[in-house]
C-alpha positions in Angstrom: -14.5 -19.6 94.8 -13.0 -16.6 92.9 -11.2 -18.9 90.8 -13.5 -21.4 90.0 -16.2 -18.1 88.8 -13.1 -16.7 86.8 -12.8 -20.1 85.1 -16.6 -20.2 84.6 -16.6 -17.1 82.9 -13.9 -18.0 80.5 -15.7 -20.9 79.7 -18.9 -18.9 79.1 -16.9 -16.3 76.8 -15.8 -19.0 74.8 -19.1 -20.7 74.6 -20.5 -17.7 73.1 -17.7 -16.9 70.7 -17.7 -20.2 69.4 -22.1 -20.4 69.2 -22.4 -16.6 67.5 -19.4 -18.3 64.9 -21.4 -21.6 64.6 -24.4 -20.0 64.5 -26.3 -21.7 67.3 -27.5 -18.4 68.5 -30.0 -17.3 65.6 -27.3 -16.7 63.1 -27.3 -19.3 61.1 -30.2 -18.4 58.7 -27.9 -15.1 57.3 -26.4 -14.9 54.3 -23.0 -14.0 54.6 -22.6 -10.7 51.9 -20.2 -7.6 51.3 -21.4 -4.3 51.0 -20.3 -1.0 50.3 -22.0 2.4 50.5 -23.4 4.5 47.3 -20.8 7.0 46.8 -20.1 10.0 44.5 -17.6 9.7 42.1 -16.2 10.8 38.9 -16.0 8.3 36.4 -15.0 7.7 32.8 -16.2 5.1 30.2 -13.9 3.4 28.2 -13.3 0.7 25.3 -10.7 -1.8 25.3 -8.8 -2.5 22.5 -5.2 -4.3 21.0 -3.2 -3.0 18.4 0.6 -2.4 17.0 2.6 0.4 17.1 3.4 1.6 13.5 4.4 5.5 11.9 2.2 7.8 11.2 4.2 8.3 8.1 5.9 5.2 6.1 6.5 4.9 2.5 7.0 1.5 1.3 9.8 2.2 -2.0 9.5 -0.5 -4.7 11.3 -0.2 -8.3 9.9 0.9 -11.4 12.4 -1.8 -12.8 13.4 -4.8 -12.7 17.2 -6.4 -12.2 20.0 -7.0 -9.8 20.6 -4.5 -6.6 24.6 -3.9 -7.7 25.0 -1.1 -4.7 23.3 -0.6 -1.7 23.9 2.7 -0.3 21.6 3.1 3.0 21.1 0.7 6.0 18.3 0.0 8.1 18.2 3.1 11.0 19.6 5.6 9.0 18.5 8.8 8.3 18.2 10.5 4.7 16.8 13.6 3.1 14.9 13.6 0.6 16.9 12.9 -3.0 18.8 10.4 -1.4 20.6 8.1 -3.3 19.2 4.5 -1.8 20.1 1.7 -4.0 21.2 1.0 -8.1 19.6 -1.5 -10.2 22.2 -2.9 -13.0 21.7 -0.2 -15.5 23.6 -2.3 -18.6 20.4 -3.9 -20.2 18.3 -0.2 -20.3 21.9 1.8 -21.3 22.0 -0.5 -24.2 18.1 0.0 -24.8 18.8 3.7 -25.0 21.1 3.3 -27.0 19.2 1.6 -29.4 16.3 4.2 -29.5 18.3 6.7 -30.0 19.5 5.1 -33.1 16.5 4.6 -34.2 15.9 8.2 -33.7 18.5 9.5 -35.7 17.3 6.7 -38.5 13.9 8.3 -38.4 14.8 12.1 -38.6 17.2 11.2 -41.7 13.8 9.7 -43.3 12.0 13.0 -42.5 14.9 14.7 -44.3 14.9 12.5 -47.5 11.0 12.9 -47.6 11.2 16.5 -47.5 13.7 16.7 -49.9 11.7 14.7 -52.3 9.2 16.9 -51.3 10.8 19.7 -53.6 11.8 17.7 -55.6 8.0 16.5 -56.8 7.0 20.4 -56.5 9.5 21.1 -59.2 7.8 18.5 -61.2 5.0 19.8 -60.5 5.8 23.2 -61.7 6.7 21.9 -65.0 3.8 19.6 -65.2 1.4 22.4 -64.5 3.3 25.1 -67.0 3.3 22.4 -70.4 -0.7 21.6 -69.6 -1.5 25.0 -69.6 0.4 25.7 -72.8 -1.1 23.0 -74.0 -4.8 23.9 -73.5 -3.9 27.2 -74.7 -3.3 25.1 -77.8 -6.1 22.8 -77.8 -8.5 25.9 -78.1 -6.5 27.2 -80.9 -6.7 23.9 -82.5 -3.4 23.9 -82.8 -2.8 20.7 -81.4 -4.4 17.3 -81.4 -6.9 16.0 -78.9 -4.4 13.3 -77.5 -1.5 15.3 -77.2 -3.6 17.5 -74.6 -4.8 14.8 -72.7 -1.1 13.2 -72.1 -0.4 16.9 -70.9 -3.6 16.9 -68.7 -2.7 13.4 -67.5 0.8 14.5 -66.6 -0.3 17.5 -65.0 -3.0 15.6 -62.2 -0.2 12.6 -62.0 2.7 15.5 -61.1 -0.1 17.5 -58.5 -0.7 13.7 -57.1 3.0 13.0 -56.2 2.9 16.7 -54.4 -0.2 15.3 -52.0 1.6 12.1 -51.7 4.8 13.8 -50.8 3.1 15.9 -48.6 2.0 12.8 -46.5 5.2 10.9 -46.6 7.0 13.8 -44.2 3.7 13.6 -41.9 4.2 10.0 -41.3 8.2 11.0 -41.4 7.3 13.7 -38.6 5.4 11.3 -36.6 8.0 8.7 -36.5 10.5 10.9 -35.2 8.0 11.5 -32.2 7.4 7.9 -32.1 11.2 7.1 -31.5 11.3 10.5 -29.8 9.0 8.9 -27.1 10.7 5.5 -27.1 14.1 7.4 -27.0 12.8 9.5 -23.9 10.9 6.4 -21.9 14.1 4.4 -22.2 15.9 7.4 -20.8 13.4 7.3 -18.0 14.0 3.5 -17.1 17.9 4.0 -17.3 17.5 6.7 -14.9 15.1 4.1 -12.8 18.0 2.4 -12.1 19.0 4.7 -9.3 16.6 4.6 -6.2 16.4 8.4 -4.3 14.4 8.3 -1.3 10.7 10.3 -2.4 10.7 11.8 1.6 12.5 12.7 4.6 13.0 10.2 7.4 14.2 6.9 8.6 15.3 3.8 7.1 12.6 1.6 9.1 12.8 -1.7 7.4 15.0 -3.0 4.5 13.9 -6.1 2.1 17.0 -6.7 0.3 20.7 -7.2 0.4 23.2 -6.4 -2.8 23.2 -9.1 -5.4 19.9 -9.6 -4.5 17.3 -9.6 -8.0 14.3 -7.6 -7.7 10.5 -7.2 -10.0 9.7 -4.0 -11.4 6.3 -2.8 -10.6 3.5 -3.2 -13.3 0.1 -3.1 -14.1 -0.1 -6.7 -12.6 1.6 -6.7 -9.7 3.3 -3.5 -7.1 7.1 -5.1 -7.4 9.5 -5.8 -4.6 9.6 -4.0 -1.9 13.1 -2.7 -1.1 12.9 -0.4 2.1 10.3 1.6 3.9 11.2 5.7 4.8 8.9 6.5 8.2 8.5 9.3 10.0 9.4 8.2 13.6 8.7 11.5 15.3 5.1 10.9 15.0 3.7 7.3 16.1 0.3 5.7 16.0 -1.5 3.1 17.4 -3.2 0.8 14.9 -5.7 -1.2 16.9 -9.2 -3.6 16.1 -12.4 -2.2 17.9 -15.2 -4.6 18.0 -18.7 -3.6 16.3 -21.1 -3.6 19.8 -18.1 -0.6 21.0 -17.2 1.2 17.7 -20.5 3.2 18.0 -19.5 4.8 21.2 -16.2 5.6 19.9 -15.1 8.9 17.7 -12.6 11.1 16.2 -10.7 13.2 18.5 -11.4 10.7 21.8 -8.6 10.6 24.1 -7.1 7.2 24.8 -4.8 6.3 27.1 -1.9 3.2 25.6 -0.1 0.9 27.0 3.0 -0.6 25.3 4.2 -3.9 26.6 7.6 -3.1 26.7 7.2 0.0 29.1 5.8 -1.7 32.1 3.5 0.2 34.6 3.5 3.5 32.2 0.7 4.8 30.2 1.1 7.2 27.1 -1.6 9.6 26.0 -3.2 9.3 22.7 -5.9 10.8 20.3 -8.0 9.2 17.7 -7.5 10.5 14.1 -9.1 8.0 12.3 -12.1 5.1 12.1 -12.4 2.8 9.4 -15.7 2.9 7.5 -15.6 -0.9 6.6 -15.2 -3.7 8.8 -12.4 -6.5 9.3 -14.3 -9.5 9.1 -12.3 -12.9 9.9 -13.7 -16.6 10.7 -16.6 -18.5 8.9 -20.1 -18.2 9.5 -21.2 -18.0 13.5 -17.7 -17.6 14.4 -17.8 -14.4 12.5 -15.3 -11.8 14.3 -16.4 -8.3 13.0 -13.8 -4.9 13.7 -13.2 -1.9 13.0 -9.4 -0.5 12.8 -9.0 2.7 14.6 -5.6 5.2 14.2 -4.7 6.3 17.3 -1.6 9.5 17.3 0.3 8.9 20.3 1.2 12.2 21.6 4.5 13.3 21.6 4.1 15.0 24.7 3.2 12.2 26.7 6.6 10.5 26.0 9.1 13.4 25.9 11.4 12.1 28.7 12.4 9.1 26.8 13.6 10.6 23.8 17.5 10.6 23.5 18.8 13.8 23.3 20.7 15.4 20.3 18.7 12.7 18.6 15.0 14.9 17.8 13.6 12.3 15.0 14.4 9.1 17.1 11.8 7.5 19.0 11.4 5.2 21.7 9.3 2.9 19.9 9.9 0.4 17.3 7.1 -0.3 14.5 5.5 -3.5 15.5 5.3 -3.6 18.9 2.3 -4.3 21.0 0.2 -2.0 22.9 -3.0 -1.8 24.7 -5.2 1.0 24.5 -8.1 2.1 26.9 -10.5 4.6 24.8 -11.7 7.1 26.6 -15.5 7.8 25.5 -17.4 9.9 28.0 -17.2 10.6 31.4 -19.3 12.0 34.2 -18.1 14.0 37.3 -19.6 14.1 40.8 -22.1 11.2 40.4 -23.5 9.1 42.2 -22.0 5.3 41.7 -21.8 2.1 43.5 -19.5 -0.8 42.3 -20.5 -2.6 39.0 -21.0 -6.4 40.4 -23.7 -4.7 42.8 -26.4 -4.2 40.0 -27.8 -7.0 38.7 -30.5 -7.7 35.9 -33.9 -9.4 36.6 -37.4 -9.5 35.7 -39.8 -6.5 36.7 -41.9 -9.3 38.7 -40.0 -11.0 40.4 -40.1 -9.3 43.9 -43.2 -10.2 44.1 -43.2 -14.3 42.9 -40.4 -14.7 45.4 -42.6 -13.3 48.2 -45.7 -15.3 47.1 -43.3 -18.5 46.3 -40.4 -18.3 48.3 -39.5 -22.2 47.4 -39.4 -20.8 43.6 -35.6 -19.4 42.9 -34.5 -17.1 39.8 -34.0 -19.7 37.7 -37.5 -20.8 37.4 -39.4 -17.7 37.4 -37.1 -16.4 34.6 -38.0 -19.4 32.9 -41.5 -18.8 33.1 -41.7 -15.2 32.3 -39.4 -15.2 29.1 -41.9 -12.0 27.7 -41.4 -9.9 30.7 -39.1 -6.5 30.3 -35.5 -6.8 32.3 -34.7 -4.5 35.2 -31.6 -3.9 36.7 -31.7 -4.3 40.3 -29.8 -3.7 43.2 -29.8 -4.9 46.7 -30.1 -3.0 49.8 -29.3 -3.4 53.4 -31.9 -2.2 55.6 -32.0 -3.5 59.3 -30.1 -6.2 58.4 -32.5 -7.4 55.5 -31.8 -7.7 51.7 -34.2 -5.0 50.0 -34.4 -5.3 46.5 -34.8 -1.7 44.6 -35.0 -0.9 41.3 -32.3 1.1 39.7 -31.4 2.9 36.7 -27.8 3.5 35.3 -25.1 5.1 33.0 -22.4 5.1 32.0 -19.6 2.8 33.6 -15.9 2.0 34.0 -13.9 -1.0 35.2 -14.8 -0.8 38.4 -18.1 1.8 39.3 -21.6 2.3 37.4 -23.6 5.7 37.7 -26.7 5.1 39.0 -28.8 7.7 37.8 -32.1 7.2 39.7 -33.3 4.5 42.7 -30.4 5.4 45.2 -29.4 8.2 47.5 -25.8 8.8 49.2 -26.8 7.3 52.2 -27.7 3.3 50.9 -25.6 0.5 51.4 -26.0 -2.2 48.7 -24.8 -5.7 48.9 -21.5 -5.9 46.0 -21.4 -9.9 46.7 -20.7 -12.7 47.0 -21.5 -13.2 42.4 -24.2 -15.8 42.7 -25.9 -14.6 45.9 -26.5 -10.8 44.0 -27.2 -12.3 40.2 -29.4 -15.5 41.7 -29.8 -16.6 44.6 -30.5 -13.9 47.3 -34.1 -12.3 47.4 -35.9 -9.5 48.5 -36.7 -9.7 51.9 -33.5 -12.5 53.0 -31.6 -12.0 56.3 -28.2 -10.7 55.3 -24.7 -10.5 57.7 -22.1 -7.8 56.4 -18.4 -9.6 56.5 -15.6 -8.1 54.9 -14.1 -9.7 51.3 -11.2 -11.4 53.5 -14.0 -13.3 56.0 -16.3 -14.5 52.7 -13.2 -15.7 51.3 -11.7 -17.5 53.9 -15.1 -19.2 54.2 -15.9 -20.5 51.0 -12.2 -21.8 50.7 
């Protein structure tokens, strides 16, 4: 007898487990959900964003002539001072231009020299001229000469003062000659000595263009010329990255943002903002308009001290062009109260109260039919094992929490899923069973 009752109650033990897991005693009209309790947290809100690693600092060195590179005296990752001799341009075609100004120089200052000369020389005419009309009028009024002897004296003496004006001019345009081939003489000076390349700054050799033999463009009012090498600054790195235009407005100079760079796995790097464009990256055609905004972000040398090589202070552990992603700090909030962000969910002010007078109505529908009614965010919670739906407001939010500012104490449990039950299908007033994540899982697979 005490066997047979033992094996009774087995099979009753099983009987129950298996009907409370079927359902067959009352359970089956729950809806399976997670929950989790209203806690208080600190959280902070941030923007995501993509971008490239590049220096703060990089000069991009293009001639000011054109020709072939005939010496190359730097390689890319080496360091120069400032004055540096980079690279020479064949300096034969501007040496023999230099050349030739400065003949013409010399051509125009012995011009300037004969005109001056001649100068004098027309003064001394002059002198005479001016002495025989004098006499000569001196003579007219004593009648002792005739009429047209005075006026070939008079016409002498304005023909000899003429020449002096004349001369006079003839060594300005002399003078201004020579400072014509003065200027030519000193601007082909200045393109011979463009031949030679110095680096304008301090720094490294980040990227070089060209190899020796190699013919380059000059730079001109048409075009900025070839670029030969780029001189960065490597001690002090910025993120360059594209912020979309519905985040931009939350974001702003001095923000701290925290980087990732793909080739430092499971390591963040702290950053600062030092700059936000004021006009916007637009890319794609019409409704597939992409609008940004590029942001600077300094990386902070600080945050990446250990990885610097030693005896090396203006090397750095990061090459220009590499990826990164960056998490923008924008404001935070300490010691609030939060729950987790798939928990609140958006519906119309009156829907409690269709779904209690219509419960054969679902979301979708009364949505539909109240298109001008204001949104609410919502939450569920568990009361006595029931759904409650109570209206929330909120704040700010990060990846995982939202501050609920009002509708929720401490003490609430609200339902964080399963997705379609909390933004759908559950509603106010439904039977609710709390299982853990792993349970609803397992079930719906």
């Amino acid at each position: 007898m005490i066997r047979i009752g033992v094996v009774l109650t087995a099979i009753i033990v099983v009987f129950l487990a298996l009907a409370r897991k079927q359902g067959w005693l009352g359970e089956k009209d729950l809806i399976q959900v997670t929950a989790e309790k209203a806690a208080l947290r600190s959280i902070t809100e941030t923007v995501s964003a993509n971008g490239k690693i590049q220096p703060e600092v990089e000069v991009k060195i293009s001639p000011d002539v054109s020709g072939e590179v005939v010496e190359l005296f730097v390689k890319e990752g080496d360091q120069v001072e400032a004055g540096t001799l980079l690279a020479r341009i064949d300096p034969k075609i501007y040496a023999s231009n230099y050349d030739r100004m400065l003949a013409g120089l010399n051509t125009q200052k012995a011009n300037l020299a004969n005109t001056r000369a001649r100068v004098a020389q027309v003064q001394a005419q002059f002198i005479n001229a001016k002495a025989s009309y004098e006499r000569s009028e001196r003579l007219f009024k004593e009648k002792a000469i005739s009429a047209s002897e005075y006026d070939a004296a008079k016409s002498a003496f304005e023909v000899a003062k003429a020449e002096v004006t004349a001369a006079e001019e003839s060594v300005k345009a002399a003078e201004y000659s020579v400072k014509s081939a003065e200027a030519s003489v000193k601007e082909a000076g200045e393109n011979l000595y463009k031949t030679s390349i110095y680096a304008p700054v301090s720094g490294t050799v980040s990227k070089l263009n060209v190899e020796k033999g190699e013919r380059v463009a000059g730079a001109s009012q048409f075009s900025a010329g070839t670029e030969i090498l780029r001189i960065a600054n490597l001690s002090v790195m910025e993120v360059i990255v594209s912020v979309n235009e519905n985040d931009i407005v939350r974001v702003a100079i001095n923000d701290t943002a925290l980087v990732e760079v793909d080739s430092y796995l499971n390591r963040k790097f702290k950053g600062i903002i030092t700059q936000i464009a004021t006009s916007a990256n637009v890319t794609g055609l019409s409704a597939d308009q992409v609008t940004n905004f590029d942001v600077k972000i300094r990386m902070l040398p600080e945050s990446y001290s250990d990885l610097k090589v030693k005896g090396q202070p203006t090397a750095s552990p990061f090459r220009p062009g590499m990826s990164a992603t960056v998490d923008i700090q924008t404001e935070s909030a300490y010691n609030v109260l939060t729950v987790p962000i798939q928990a609140v969910t958006a519906r119309q002010d009156t829907l409690k109260n269709e779904n209690r007078e219509r419960p054969d109505r679902n979301v979708e529908e009364v949505t539909e039919n109240k298109p001008e009614e204001p949104v609410q965010e919502y939450v569920f919670v568990i009361k006595e094992g029931v759904a409650k739906l109570q209206k929330v407001k909120t704040g700010i939010q990060d990846n995982v929490y939202i501050w609920i500012t009002e509708g929720l104490t401490e003490a609430d449990e609200v339902i964080t899923g399963p997705y379609r039950a909390v933004s759908k299908t559950l509603k106010d007033g439904d039977k609710v069973k709390v299982v853990d994540k792993a349970a609803l899982f397992e079930k719906k697979k």
